[in-house]
PDB file of N, CA, C and O in Angstrom, chain B, residues numbered from 101:
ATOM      1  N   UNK B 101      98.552 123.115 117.550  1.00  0.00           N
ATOM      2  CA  UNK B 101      97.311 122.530 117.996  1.00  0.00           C
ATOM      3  C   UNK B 101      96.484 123.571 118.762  1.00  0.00           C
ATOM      4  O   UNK B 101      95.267 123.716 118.644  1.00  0.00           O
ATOM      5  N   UNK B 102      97.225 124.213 119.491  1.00  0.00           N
ATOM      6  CA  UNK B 102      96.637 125.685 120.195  1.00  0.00           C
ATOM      7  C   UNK B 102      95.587 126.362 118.966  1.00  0.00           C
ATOM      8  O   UNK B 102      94.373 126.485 118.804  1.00  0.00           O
ATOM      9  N   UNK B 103      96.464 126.604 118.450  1.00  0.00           N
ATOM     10  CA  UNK B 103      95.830 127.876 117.016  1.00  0.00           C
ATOM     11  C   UNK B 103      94.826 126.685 116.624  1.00  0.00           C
ATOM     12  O   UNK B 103      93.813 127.367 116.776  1.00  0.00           O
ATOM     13  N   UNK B 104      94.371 125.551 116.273  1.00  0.00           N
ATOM     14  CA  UNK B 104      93.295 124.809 115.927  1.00  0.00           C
ATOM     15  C   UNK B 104      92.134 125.137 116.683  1.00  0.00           C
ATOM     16  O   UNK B 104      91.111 125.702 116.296  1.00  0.00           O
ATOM     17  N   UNK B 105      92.514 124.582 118.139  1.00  0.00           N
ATOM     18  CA  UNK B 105      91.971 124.351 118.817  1.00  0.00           C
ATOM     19  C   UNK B 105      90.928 126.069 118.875  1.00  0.00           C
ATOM     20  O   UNK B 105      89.718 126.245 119.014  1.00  0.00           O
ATOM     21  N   UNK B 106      91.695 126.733 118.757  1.00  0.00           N
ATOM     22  CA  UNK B 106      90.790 128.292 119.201  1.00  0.00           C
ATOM     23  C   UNK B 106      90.224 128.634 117.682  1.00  0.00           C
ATOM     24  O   UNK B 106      89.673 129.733 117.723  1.00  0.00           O
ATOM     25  N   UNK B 107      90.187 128.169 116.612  1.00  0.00           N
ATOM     26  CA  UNK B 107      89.295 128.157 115.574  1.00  0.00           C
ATOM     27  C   UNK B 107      88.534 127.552 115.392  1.00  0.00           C
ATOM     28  O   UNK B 107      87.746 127.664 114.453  1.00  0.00           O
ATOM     29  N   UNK B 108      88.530 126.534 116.423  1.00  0.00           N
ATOM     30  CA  UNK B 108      87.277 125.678 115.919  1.00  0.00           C
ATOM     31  C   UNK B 108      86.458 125.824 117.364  1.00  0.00           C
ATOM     32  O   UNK B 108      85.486 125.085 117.524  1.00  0.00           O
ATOM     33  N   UNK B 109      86.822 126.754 118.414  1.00  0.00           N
ATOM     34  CA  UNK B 109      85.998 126.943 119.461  1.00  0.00           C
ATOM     35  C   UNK B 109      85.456 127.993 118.721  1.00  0.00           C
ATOM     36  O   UNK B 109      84.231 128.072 118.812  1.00  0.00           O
ATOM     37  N   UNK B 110      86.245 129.192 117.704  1.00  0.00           N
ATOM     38  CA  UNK B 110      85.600 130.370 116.953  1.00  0.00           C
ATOM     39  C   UNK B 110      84.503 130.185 116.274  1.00  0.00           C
ATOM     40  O   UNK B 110      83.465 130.843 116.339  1.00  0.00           O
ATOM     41  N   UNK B 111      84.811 129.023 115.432  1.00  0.00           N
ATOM     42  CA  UNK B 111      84.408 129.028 113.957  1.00  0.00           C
ATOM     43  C   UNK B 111      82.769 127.839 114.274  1.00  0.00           C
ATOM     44  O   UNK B 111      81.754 127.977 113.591  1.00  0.00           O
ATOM     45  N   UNK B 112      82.887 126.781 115.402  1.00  0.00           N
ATOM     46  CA  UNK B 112      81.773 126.472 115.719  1.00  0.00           C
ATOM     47  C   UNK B 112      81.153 126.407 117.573  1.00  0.00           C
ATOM     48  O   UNK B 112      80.358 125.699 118.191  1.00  0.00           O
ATOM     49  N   UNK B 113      81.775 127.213 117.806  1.00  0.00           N
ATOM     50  CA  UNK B 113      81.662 127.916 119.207  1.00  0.00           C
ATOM     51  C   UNK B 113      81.523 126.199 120.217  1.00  0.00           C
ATOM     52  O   UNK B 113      80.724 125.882 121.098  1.00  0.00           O
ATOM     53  N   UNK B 114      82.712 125.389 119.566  1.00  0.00           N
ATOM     54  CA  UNK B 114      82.619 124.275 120.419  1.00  0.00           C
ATOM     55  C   UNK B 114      84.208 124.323 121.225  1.00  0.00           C
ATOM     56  O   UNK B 114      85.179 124.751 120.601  1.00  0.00           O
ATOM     57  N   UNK B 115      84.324 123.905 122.464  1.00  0.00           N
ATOM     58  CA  UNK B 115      85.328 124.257 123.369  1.00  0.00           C
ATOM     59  C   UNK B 115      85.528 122.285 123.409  1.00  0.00           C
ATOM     60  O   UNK B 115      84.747 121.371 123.673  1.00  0.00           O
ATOM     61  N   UNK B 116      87.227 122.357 122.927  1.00  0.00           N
ATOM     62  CA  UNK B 116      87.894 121.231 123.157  1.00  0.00           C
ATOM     63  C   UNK B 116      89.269 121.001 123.326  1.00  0.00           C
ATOM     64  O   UNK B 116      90.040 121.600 122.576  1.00  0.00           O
ATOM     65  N   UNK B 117      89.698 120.260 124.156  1.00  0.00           N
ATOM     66  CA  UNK B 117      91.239 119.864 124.279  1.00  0.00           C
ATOM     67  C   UNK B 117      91.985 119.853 123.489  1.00  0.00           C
ATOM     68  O   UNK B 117      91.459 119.154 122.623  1.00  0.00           O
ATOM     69  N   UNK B 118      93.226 120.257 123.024  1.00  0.00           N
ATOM     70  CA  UNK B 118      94.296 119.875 121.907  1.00  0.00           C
ATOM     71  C   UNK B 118      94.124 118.315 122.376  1.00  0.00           C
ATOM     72  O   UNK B 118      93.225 117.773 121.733  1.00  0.00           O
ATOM     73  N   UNK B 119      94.665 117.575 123.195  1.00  0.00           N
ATOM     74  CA  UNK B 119      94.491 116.143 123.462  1.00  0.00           C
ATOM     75  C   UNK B 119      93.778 115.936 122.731  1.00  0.00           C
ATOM     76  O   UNK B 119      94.174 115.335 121.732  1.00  0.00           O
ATOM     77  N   UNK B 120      92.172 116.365 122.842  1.00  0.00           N
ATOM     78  CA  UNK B 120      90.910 115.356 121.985  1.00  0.00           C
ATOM     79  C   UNK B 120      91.190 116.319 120.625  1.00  0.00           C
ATOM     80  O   UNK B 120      90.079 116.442 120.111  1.00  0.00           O
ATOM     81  N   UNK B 121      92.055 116.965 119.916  1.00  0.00           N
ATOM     82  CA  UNK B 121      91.791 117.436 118.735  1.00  0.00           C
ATOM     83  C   UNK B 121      92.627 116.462 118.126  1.00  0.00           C
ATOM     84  O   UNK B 121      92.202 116.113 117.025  1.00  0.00           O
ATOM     85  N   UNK B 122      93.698 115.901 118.496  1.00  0.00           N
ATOM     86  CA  UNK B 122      94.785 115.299 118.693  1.00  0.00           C
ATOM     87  C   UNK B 122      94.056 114.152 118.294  1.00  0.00           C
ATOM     88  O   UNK B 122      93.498 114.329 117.211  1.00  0.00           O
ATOM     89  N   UNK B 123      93.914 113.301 118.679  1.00  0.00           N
ATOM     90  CA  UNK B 123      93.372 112.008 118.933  1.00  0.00           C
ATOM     91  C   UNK B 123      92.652 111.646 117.691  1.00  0.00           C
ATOM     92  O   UNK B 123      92.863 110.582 117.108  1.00  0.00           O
ATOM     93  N   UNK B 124      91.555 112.791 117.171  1.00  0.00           N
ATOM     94  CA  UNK B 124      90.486 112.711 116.830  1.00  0.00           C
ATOM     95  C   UNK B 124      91.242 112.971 115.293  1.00  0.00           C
ATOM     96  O   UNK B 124      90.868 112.035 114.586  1.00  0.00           O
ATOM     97  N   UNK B 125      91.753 113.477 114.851  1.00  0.00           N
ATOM     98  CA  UNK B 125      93.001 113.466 113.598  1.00  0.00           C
ATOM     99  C   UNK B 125      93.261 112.747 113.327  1.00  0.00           C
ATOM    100  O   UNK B 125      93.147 112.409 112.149  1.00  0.00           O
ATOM    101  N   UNK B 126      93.914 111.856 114.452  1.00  0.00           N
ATOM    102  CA  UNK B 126      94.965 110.628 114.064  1.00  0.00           C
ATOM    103  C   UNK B 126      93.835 109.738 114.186  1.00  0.00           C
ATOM    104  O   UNK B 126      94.359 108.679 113.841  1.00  0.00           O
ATOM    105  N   UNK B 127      92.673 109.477 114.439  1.00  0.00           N
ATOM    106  CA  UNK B 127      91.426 108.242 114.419  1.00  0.00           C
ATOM    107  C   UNK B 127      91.227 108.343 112.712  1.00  0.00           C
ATOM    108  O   UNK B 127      91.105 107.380 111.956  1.00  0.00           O
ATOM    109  N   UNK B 128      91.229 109.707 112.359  1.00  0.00           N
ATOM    110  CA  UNK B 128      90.882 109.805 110.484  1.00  0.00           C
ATOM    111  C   UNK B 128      92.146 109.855 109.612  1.00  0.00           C
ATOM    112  O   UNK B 128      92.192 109.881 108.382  1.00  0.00           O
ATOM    113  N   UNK B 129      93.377 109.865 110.674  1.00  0.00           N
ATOM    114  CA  UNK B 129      94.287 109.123 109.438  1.00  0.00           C
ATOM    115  C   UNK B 129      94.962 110.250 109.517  1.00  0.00           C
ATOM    116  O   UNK B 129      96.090 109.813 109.743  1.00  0.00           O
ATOM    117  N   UNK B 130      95.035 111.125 109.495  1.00  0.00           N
ATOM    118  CA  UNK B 130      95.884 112.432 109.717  1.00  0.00           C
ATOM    119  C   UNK B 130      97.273 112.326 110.121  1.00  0.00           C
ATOM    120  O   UNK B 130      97.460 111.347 110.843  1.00  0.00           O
ATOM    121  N   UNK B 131      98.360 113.056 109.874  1.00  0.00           N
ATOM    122  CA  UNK B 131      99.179 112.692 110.444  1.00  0.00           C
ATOM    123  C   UNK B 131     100.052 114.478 110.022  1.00  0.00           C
ATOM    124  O   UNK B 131      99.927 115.200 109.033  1.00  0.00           O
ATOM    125  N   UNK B 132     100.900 114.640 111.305  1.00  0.00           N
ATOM    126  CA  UNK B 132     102.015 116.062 110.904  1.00  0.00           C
ATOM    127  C   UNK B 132     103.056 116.115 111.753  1.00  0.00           C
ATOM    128  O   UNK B 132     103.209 115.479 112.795  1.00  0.00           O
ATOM    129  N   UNK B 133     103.841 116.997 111.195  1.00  0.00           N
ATOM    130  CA  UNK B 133     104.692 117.119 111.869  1.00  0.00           C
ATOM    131  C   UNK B 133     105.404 119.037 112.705  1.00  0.00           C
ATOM    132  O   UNK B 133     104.962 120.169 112.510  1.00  0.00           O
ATOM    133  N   UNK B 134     105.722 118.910 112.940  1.00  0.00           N
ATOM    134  CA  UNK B 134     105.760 120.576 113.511  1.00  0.00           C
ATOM    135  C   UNK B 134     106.798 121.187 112.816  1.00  0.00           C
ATOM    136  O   UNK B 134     107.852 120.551 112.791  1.00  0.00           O
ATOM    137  N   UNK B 135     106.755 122.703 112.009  1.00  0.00           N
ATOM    138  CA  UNK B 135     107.668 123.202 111.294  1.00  0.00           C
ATOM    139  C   UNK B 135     108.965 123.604 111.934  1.00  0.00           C
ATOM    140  O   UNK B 135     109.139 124.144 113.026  1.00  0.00           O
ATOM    141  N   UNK B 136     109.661 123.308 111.216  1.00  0.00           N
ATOM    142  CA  UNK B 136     111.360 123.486 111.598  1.00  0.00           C
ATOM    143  C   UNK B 136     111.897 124.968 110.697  1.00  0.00           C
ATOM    144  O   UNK B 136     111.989 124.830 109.477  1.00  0.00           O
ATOM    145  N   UNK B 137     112.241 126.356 111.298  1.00  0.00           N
ATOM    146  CA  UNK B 137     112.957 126.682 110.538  1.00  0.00           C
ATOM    147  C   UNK B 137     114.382 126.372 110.171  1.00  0.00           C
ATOM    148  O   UNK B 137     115.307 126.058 110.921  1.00  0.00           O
ATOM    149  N   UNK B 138     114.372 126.535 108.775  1.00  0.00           N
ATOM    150  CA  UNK B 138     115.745 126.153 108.207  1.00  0.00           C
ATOM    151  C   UNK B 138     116.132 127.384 107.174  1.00  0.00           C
ATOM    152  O   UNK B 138     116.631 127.143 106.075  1.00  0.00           O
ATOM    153  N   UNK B 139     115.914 128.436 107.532  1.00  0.00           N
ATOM    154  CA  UNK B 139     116.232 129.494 106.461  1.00  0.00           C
ATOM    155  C   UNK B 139     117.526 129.833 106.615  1.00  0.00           C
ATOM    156  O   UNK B 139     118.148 130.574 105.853  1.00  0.00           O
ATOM    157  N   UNK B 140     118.047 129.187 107.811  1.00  0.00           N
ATOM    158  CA  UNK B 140     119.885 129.908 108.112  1.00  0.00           C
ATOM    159  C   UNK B 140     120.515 129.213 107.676  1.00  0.00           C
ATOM    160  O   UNK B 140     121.700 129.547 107.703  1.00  0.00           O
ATOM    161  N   UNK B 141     120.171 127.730 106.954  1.00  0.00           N
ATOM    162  CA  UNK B 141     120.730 126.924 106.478  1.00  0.00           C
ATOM    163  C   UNK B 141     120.815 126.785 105.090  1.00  0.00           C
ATOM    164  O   UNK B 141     121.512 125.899 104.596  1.00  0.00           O
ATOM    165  N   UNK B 142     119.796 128.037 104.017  1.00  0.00           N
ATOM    166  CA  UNK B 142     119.534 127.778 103.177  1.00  0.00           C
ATOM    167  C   UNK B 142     120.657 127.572 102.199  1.00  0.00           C
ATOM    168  O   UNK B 142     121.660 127.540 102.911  1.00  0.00           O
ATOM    169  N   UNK B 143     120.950 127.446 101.201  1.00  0.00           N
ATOM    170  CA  UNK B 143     121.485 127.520 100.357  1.00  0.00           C
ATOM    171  C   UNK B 143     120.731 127.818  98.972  1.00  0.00           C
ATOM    172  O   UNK B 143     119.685 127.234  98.687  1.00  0.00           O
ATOM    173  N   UNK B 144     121.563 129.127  97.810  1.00  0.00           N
ATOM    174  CA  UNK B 144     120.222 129.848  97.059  1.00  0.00           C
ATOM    175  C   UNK B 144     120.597 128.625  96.289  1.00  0.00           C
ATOM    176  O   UNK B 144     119.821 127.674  96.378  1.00  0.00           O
ATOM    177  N   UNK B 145     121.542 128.513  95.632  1.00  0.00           N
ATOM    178  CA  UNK B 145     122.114 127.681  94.270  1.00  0.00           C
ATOM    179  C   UNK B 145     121.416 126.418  94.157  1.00  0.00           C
ATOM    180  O   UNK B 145     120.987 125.944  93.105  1.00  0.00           O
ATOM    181  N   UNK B 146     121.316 125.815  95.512  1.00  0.00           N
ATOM    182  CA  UNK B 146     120.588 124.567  95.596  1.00  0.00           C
ATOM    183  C   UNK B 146     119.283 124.915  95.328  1.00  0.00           C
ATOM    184  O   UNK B 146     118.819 124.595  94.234  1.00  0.00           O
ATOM    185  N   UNK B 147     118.701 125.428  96.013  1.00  0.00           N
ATOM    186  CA  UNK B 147     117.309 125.823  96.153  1.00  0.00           C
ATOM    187  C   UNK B 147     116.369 126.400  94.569  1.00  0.00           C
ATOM    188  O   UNK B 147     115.370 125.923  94.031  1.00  0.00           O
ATOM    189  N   UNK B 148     116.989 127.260  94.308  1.00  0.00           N
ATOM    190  CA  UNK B 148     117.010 127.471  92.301  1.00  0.00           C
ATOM    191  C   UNK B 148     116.990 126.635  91.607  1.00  0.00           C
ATOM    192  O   UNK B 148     116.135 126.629  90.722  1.00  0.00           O
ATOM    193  N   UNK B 149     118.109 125.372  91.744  1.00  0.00           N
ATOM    194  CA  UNK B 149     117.801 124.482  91.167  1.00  0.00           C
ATOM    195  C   UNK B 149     116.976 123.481  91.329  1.00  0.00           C
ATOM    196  O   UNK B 149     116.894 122.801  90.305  1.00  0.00           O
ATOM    197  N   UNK B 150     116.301 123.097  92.237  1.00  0.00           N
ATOM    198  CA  UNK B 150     115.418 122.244  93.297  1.00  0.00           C
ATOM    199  C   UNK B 150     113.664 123.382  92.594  1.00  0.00           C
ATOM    200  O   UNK B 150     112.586 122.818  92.409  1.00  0.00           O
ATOM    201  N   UNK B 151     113.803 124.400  92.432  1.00  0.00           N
ATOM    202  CA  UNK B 151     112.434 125.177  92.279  1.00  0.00           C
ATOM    203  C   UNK B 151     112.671 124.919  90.148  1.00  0.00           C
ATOM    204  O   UNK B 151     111.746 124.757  89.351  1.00  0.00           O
ATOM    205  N   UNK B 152     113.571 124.952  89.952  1.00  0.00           N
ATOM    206  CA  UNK B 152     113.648 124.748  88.464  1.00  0.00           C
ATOM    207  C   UNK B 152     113.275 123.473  87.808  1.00  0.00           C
ATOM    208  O   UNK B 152     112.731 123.430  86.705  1.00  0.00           O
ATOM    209  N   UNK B 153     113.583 122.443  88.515  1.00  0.00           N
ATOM    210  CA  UNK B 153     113.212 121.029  88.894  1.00  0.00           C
ATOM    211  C   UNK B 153     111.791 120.589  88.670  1.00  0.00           C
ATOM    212  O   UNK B 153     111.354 119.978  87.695  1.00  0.00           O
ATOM    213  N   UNK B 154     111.011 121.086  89.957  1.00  0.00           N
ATOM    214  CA  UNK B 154     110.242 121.085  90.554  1.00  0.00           C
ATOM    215  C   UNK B 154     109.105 121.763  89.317  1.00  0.00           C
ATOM    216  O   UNK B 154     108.216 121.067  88.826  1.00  0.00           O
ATOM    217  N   UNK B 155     109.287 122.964  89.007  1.00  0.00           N
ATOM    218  CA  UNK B 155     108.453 123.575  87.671  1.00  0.00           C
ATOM    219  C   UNK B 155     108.425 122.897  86.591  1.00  0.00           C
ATOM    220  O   UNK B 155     107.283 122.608  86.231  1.00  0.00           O
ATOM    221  N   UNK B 156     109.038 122.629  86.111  1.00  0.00           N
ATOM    222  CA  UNK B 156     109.365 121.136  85.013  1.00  0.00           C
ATOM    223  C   UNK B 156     108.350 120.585  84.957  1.00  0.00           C
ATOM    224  O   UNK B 156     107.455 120.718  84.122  1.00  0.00           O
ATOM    225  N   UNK B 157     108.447 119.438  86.487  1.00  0.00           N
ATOM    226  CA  UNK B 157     107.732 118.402  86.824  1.00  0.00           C
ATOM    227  C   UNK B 157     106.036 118.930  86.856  1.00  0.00           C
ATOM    228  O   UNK B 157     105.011 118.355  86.490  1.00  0.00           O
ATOM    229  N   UNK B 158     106.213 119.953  87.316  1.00  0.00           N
ATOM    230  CA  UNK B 158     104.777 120.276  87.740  1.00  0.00           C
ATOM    231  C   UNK B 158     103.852 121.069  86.159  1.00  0.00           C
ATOM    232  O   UNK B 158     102.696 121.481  86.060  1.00  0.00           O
ATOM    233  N   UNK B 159     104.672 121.028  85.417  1.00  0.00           N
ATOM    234  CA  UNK B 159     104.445 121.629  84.079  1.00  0.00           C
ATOM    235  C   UNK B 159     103.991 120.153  83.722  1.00  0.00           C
ATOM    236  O   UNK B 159     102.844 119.839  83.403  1.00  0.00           O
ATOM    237  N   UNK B 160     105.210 119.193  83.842  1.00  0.00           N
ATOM    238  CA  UNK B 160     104.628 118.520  82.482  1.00  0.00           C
ATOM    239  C   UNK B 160     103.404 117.692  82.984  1.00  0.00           C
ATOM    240  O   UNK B 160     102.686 117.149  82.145  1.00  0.00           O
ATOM    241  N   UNK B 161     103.005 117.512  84.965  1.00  0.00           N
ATOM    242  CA  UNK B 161     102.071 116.907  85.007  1.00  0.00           C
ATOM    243  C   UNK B 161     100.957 117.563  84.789  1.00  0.00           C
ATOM    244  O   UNK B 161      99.935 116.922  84.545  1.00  0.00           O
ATOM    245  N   UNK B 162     100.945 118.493  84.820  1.00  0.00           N
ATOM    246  CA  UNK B 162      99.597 119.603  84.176  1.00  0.00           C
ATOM    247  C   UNK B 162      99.572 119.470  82.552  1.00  0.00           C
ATOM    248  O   UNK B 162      98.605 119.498  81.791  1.00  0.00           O
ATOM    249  N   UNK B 163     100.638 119.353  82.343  1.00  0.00           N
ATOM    250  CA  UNK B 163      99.899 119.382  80.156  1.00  0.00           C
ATOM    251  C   UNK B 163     100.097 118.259  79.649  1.00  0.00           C
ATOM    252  O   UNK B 163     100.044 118.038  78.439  1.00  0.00           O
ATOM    253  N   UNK B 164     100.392 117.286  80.672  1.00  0.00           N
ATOM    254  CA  UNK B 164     101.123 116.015  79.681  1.00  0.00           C
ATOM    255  C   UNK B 164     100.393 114.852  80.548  1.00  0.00           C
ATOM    256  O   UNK B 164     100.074 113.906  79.828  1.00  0.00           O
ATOM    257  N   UNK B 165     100.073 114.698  81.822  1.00  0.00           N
ATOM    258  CA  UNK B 165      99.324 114.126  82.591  1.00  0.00           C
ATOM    259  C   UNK B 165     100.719 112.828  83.182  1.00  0.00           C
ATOM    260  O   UNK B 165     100.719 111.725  83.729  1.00  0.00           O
ATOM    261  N   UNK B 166     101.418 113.488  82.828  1.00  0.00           N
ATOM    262  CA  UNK B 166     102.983 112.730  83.624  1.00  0.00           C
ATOM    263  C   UNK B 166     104.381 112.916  83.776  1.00  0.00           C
ATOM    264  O   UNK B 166     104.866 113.950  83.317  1.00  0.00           O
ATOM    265  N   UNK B 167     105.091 112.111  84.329  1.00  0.00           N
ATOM    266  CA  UNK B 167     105.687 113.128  84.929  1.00  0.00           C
ATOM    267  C   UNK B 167     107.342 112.026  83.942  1.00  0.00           C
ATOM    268  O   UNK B 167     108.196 111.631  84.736  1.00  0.00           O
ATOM    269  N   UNK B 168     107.496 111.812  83.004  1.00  0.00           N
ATOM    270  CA  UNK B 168     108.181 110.648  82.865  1.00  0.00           C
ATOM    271  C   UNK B 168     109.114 111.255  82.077  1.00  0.00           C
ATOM    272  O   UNK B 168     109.653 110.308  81.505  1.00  0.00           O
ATOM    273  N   UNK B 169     109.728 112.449  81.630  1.00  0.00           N
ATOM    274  CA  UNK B 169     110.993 113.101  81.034  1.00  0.00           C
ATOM    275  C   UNK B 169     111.869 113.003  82.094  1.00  0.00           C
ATOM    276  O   UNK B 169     113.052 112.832  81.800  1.00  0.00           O
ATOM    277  N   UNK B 170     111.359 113.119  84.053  1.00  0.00           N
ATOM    278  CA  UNK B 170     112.369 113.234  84.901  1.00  0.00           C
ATOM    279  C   UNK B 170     112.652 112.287  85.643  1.00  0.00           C
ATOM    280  O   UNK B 170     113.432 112.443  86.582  1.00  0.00           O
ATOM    281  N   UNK B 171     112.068 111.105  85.367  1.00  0.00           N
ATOM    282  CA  UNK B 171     112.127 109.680  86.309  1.00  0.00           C
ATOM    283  C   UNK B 171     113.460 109.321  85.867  1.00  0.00           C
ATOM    284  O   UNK B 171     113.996 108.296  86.290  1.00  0.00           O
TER     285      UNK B 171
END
């Protein structure tokens, strides 16, 4: 929220609270969560197969307009 907050004092030279950046997100529906590393946990074998998966799916919703070989 820091790093927001000082781009948008940059980017429209307006100065505001993480609180009111905060607030003002979640009034439009926004919602996050804060990144966790997990790289010490990775596992490749899983992960290869999870990205092999994942390309499939994202193939066939790009040429096929669905996703229904992997349901």
């Amino acid at each position: 929220m820091k790093r927001l907050a000082a781009w948008i004092d940059k980017q429209f030279n307006l100065k505001c609270c993480r609180e009111s950046i905060r607030k003002t997100l979640k009034n439009l529906g926004f919602s996050w969560k804060k990144a966790r590393k997990l790289l010490n946990k990775a596992n490749s074998k899983k992960r290869r197969e999870f990205l092999e998966k994942l390309k499939g799916l994202l193939d066939d919703a790009l040429h096929n307009g669905g996703m229904t070989k992997y349901v």
